[in-house]
Rosetta silent file (secondary structure, phi, psi, omega in degrees, C-alpha in Angstrom):
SEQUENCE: XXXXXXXXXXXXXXXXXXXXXXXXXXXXXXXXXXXXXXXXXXXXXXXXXXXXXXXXXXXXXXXXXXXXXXXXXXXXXXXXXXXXXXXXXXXXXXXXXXXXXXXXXXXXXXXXXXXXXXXXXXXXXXXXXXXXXXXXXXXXXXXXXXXXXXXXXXXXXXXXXXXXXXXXX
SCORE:     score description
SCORE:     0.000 S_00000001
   1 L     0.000  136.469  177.817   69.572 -262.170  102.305 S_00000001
   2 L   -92.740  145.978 -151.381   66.975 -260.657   99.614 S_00000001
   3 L  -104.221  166.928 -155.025   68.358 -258.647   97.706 S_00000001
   4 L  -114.434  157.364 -175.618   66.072 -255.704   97.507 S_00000001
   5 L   -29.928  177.591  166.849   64.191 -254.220   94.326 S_00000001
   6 H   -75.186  -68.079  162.140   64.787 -250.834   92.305 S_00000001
   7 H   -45.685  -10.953 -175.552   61.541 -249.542   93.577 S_00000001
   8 H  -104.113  -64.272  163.969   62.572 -250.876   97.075 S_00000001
   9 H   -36.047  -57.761  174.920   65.512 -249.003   96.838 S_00000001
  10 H   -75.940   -8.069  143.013   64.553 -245.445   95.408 S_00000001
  11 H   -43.245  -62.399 -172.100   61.848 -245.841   98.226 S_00000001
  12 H   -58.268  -45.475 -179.955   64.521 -246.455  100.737 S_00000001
  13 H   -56.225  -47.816 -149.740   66.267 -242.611   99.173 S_00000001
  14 H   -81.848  -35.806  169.409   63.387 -241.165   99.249 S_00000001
  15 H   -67.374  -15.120  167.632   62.942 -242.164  103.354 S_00000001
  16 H   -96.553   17.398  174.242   66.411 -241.727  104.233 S_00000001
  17 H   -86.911  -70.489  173.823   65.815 -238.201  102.416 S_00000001
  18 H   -36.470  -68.339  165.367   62.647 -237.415  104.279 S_00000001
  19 H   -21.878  -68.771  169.587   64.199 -238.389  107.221 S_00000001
  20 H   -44.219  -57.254  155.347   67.239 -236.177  106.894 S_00000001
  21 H   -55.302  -35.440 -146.212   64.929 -232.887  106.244 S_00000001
  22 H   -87.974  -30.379 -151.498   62.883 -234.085  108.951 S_00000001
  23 H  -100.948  -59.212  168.492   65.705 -233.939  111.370 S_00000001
  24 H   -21.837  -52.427 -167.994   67.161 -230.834  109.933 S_00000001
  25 H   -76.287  -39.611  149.540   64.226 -229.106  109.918 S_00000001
  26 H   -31.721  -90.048  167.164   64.093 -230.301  113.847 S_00000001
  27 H   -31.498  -51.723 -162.533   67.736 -228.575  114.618 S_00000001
  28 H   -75.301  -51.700  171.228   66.797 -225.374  112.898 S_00000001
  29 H   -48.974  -18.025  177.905   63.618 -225.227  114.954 S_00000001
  30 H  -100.184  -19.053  175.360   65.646 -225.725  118.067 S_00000001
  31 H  -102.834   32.012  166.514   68.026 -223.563  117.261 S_00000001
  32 H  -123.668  -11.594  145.840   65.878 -220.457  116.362 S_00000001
  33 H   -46.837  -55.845 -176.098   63.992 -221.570  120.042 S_00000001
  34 H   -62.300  -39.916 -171.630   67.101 -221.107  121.744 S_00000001
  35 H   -56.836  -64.076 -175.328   68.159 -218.125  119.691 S_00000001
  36 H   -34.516  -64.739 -127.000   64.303 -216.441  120.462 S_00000001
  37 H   -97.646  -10.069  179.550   65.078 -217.486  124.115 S_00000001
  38 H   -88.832  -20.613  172.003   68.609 -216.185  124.482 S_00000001
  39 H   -41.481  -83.172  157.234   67.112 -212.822  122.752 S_00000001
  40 H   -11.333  -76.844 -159.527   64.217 -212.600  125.517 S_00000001
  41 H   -72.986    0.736 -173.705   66.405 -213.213  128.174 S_00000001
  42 H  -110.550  -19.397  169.694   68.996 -210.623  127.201 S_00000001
  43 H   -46.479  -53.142 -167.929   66.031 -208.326  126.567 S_00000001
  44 H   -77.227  -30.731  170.347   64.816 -208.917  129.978 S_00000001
  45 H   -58.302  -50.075  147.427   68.254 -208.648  131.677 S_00000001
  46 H   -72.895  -40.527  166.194   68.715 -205.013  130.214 S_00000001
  47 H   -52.253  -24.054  157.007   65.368 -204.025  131.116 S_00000001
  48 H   -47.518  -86.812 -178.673   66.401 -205.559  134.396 S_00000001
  49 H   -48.568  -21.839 -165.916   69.478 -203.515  134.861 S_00000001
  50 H   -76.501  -51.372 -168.428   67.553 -200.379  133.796 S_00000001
  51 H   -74.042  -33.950  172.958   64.847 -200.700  136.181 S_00000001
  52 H   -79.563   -4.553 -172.068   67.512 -200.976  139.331 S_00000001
  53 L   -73.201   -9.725 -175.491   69.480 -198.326  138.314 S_00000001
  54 L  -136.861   51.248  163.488   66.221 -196.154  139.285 S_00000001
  55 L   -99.041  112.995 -171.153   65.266 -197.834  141.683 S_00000001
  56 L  -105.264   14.792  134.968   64.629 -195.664  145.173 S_00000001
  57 L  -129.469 -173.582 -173.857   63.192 -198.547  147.671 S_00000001
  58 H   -56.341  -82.504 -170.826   62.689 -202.098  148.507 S_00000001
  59 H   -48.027 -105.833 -166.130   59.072 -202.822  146.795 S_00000001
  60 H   -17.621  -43.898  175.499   60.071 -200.968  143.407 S_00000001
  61 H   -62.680  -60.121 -155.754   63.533 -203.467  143.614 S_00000001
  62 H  -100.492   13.780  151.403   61.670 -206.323  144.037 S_00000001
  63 H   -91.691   -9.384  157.404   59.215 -205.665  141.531 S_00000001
  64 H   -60.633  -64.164 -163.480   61.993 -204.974  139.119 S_00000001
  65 H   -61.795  -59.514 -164.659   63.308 -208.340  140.163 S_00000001
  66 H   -58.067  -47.495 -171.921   59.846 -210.625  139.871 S_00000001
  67 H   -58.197  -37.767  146.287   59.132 -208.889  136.622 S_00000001
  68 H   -20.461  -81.402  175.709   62.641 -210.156  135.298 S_00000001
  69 H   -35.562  -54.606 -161.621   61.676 -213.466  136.873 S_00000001
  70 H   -83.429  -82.311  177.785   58.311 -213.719  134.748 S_00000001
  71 H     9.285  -94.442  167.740   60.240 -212.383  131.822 S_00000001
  72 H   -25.264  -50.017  179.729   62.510 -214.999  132.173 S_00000001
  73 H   -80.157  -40.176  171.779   60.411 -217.707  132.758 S_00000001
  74 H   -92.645  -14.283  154.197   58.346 -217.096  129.694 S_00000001
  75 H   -49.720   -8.223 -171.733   60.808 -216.994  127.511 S_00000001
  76 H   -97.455  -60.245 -154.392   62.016 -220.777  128.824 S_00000001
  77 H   -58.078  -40.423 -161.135   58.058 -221.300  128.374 S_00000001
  78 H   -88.654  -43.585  172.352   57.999 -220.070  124.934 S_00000001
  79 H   -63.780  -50.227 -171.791   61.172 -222.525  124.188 S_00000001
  80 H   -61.603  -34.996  171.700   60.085 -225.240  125.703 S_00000001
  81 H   -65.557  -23.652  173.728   56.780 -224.855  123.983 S_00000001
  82 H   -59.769  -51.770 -157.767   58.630 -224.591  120.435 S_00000001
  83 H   -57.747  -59.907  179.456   60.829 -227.763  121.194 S_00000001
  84 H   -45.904  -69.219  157.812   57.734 -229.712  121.931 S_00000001
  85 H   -20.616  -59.887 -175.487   56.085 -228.633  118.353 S_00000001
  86 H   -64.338  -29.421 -176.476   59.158 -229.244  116.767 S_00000001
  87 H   -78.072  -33.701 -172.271   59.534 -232.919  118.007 S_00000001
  88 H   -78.790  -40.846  130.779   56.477 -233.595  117.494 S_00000001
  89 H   -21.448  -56.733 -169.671   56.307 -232.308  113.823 S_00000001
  90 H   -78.190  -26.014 -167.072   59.325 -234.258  113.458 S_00000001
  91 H   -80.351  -30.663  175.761   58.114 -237.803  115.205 S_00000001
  92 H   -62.553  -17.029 -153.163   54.953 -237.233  112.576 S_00000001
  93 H  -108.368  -74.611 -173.734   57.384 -236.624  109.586 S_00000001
  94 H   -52.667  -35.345  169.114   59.803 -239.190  110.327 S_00000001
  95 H   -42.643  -77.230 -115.664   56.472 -242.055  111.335 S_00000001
  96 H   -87.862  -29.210  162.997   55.066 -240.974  108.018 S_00000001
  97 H   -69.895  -23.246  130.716   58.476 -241.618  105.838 S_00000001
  98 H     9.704  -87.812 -157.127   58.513 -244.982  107.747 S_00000001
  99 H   -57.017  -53.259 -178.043   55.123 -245.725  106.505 S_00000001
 100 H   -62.184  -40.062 -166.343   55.795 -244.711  102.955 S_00000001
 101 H   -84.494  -20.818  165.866   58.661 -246.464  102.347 S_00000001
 102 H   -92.176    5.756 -165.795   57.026 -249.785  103.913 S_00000001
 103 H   -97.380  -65.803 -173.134   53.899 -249.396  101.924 S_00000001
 104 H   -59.890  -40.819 -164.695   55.845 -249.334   98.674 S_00000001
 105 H   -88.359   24.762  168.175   57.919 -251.939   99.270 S_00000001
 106 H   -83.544  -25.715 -171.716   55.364 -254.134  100.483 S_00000001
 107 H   -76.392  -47.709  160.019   53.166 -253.298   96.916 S_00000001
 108 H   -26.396  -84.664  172.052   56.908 -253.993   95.107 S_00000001
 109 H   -20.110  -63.063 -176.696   56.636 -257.575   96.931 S_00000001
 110 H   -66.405  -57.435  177.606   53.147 -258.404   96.028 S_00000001
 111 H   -45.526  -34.053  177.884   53.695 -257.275   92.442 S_00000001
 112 H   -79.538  -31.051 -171.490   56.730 -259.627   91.786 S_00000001
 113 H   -84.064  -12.660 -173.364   54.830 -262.434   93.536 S_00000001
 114 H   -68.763  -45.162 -152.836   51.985 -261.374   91.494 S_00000001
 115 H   -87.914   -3.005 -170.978   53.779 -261.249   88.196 S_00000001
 116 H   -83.410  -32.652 -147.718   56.132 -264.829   89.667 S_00000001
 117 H   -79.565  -66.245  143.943   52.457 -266.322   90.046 S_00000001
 118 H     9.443  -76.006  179.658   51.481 -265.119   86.386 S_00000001
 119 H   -50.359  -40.578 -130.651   54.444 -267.045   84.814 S_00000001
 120 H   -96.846  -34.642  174.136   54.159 -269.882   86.584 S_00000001
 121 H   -55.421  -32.772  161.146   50.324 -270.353   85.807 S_00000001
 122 H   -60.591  -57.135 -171.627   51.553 -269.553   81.821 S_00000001
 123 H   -56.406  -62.772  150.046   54.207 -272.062   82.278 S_00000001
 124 H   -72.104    1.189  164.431   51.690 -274.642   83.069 S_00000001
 125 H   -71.696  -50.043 -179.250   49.493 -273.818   80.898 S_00000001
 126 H   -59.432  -46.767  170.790   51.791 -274.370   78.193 S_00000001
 127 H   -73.910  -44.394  176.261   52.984 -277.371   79.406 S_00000001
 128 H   -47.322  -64.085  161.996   49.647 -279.141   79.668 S_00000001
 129 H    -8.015  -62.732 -173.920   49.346 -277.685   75.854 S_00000001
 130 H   -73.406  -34.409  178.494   52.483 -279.149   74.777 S_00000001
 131 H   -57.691  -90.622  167.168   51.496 -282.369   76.571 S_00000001
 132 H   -25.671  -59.417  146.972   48.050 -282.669   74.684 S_00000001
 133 H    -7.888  -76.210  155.217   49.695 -281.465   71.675 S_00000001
 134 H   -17.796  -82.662  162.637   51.896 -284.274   71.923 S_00000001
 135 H   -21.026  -70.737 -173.394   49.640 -286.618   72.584 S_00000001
 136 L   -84.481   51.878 -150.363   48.122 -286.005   69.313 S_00000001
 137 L  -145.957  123.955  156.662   51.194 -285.713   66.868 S_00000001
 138 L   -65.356  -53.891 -148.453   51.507 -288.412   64.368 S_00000001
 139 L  -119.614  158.382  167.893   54.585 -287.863   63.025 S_00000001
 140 H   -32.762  -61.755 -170.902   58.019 -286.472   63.859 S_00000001
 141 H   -70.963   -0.314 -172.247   57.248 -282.855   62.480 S_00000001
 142 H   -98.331  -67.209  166.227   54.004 -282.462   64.242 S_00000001
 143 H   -44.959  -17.095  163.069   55.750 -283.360   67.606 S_00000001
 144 H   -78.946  -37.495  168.499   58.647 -280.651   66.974 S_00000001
 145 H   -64.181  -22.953  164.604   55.876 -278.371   65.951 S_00000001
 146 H   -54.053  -86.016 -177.958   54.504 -279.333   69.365 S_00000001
 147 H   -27.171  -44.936 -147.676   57.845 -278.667   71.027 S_00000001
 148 H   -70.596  -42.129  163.206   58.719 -275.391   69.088 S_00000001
 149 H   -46.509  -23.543 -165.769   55.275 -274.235   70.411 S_00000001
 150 H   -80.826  -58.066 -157.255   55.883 -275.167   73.832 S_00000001
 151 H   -84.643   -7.409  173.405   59.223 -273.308   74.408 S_00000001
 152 H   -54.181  -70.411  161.318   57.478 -270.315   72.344 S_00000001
 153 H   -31.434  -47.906  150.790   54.831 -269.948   74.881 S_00000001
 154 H   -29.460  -83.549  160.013   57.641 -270.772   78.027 S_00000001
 155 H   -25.605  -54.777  156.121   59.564 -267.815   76.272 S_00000001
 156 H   -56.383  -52.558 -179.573   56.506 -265.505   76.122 S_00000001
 157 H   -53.585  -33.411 -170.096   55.637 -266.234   79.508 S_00000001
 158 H   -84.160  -29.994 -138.245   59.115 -265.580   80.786 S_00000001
 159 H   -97.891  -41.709 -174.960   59.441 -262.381   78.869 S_00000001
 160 H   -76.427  -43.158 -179.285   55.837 -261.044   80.402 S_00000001
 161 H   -92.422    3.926  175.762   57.227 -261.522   83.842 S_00000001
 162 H  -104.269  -20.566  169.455   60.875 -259.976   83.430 S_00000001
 163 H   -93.968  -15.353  171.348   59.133 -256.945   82.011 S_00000001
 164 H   -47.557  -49.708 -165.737   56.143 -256.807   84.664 S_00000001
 165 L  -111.427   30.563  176.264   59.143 -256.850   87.580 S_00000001
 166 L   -49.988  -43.834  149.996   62.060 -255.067   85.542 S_00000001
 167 L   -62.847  -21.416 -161.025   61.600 -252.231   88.089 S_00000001
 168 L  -112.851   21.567 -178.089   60.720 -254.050   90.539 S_00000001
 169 L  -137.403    0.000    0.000   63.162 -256.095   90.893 S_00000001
């Protein structure tokens, strides 16, 4: 299993972060629909009760009652329309921490393979150097002066790519 970057990580925080508000934010919206909708309906229920208490026939009762009945229904109308907003808010919020968090750590990826590619293209450079180098060395000290060069360059190179992916790895 790879193990995954710094930058892969605080990426990962910041989407299981996102997430968390995302979701939060999601509850509180449903539960200030329902609160709006138990409001409404308790609204409409005394205004209900009001209107039969003076009620003198049949029609006037059951125009009390349907006007409840609309009451009623848009407040459920009014919830239902919140919930839907709210999920939908939320499936955009939660998509979009998703997205962020695979977009860095795919740019993490490339950058380490970038800066792995980097060495290894130093790393041969140097050795074909040190080879040629070689090649042309009379003497003992010219060939160590070869060598000493070789692992300098090796040593630079490795040094350029542990600070390129220090974060990112």
């Amino acid at each position: 299993m790879e193990r995954k970057s710094e930058t892969e990580t605080k990426a990962q925080d910041v989407q299981i972060k996102a997430r968390s508000d995302a979701r939060k934010t999601l509850d509180e919206a449903y539960k200030s629909a329902d609160n709006a909708y138990k409001e409404a309906r308790k609204q409409a229920d005394i205004a209900h009760k009001e209107a039969k208490k003076r009620v003198v026939d049949k029609q006037t009762q059951k125009e009390a009652d349907e006007t409840h009945k609309k009451a009623t229904e848009q407040a459920k109308h009014a919830r239902e329309s919140t919930y839907t907003q709210s999920l939908t808010a939320f499936t955009d919020a939660y998509t979009q921490a998703d997205k962020d968090y695979t977009d860095t750590a795919t740019k993490s990826r490339k950058d380490v393979e970038q800066a792995e590619e980097t060495y290894k293209e130093a790393r041969r450079q140097a050795d074909i150097t040190h080879k040629e180098a070689k090649k042309g060395a009379v003497d003992k000290q010219a060939k160590k002066e070869a060598d000493e060069a070789h692992k300098k360059a090796t040593k630079q190179a490795k040094e350029a790519r542990d600070e390129a992916t220090h974060k990112l790895r």
